[in-house]
C-alpha positions in Angstrom: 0.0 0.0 0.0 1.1 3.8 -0.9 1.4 5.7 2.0 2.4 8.6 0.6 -1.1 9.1 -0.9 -4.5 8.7 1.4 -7.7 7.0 0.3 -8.9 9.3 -2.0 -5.5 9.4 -4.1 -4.0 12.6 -2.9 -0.3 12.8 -2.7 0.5 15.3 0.3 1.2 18.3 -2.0 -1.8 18.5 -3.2 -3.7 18.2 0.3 -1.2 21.0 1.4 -2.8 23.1 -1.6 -6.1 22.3 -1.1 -5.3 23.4 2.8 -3.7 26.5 1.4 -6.9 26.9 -0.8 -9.5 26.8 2.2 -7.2 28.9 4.5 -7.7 31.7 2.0 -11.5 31.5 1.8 -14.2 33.6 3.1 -18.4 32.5 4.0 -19.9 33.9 1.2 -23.0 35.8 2.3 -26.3 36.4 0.0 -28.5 38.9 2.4 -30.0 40.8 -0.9 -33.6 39.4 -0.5 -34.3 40.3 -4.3 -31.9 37.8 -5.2 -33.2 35.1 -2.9 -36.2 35.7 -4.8 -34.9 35.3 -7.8 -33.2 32.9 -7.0 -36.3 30.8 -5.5 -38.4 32.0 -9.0 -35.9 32.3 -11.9 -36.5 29.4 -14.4 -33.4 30.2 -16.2 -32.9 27.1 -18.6 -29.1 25.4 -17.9 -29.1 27.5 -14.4 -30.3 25.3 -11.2 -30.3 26.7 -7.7 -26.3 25.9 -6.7 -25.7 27.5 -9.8 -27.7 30.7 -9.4 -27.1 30.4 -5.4 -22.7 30.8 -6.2 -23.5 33.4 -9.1 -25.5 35.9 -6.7 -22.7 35.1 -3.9 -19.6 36.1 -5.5 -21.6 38.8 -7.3 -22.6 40.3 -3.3 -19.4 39.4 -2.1 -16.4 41.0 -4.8 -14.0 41.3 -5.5 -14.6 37.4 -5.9 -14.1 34.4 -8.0 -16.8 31.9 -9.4 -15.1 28.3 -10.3 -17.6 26.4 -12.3 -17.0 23.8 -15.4 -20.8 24.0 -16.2 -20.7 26.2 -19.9 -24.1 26.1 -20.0 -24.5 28.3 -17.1 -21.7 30.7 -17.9 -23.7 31.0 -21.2 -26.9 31.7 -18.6 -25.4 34.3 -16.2 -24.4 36.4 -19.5 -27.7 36.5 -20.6 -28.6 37.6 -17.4 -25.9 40.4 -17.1 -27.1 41.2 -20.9 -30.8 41.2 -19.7 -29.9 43.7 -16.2 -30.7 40.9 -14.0 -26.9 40.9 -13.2 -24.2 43.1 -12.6 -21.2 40.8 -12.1 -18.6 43.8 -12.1 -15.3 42.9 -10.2 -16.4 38.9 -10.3 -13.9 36.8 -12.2 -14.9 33.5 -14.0 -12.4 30.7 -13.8 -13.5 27.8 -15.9 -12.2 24.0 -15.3 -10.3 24.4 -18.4 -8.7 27.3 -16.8 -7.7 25.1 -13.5 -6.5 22.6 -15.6 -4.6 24.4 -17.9 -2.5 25.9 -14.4 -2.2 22.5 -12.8 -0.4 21.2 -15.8 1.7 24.8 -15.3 2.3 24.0 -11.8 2.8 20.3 -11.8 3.4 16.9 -13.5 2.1 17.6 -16.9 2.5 13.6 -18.1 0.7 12.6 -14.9 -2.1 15.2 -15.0 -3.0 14.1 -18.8 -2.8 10.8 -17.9 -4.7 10.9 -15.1 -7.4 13.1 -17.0 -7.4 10.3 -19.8 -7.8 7.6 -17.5 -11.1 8.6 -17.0 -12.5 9.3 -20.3 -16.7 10.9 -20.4 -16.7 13.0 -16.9 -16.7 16.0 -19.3 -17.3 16.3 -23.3 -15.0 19.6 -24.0 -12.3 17.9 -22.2 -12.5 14.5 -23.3 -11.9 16.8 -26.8 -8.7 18.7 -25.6 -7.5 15.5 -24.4 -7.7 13.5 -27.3 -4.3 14.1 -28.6 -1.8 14.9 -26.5 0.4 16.6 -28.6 -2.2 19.1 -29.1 -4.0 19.5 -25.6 -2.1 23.1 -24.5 -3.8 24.2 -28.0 -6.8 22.7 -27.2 -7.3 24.0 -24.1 -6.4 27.5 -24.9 -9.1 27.2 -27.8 -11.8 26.5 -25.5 -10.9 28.8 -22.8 -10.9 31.7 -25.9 -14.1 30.7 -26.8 -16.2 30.4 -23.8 -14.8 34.1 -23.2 -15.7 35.5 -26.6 -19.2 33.3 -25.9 -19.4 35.3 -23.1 -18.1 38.6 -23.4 -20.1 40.3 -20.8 -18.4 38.7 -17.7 -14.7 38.9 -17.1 -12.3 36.2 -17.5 -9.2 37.6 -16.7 -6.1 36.4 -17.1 -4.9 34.1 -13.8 -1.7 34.7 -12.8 1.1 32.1 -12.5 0.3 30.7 -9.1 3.1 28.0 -9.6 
């Protein structure tokens, strides 16, 4: 048995990151009542609850960061900015492509795409940038440009080089 790795698979590194993650985290807090109502109405098609629930939290709570690898609502939340349901001004998108893209950066590249390939169908767009390897910093890159352009109300930034 590895013990340098517990049950779930994570080498001590990346526990000490995920550690270093929540260390730097804040409660989010939604106490605009309007938005719990939208929330509890909206029928936004592609945007559930958790989805709307994170969006109206880092929008109340910036300068923030929304994490999500769920396109569809990215597409959603831009409509509603587009619409004035939204103003997500000083809220930065990061998309899983994104994270991805700096954990190769940051660590083992070979293990990362292997690891990613070793579990094929968890997500279409990346099953796509990881269908040849020689090609997946191009690919990712592509599809990180175009959910921005797809969504050119909400800002993307650039993440800095947290290696």
């Amino acid at each position: 048995m590895d013990h340098s790795k517990n049950e779930m698979g994570f080498e001590p590194a990346h526990i000490q990151s995920i550690l270093y993650f929540v260390s730097h985290s804040e409660p989010v807090t939604i106490s605009d009542e309007q938005a719990l109502d939208v929330i509890a109405q909206l029928r936004t098609p592609h945007l559930d609850a958790g989805d709307l629930i994170l969006t109206f939290g880092a929008k109340e709570n910036k300068p923030s960061n929304l994490f999500t690898g769920d396109k569809r609502a990215l597409k959603a939340v831009n409509r509603m900015q587009h619409n004035g349901v939204l103003a997500m001004e000083g809220c930065h998108m990061l998309v899983l492509e994104e994270a991805i893209r700096l954990l190769m950066m940051c660590g083992d590249k070979d293990q990362i795409i292997a690891s990613i390939q070793s579990r094929p169908h968890v997500d279409k767009a990346i099953d796509i940038c990881f269908r040849d390897i020689a090609s997946v910093d191009d690919a990712l890159n592509s599809y990180i440009e175009s959910i921005r352009s797809q969504c050119s109300l909400l800002s993307f930034g650039s993440t800095p080089n947290i290696c």
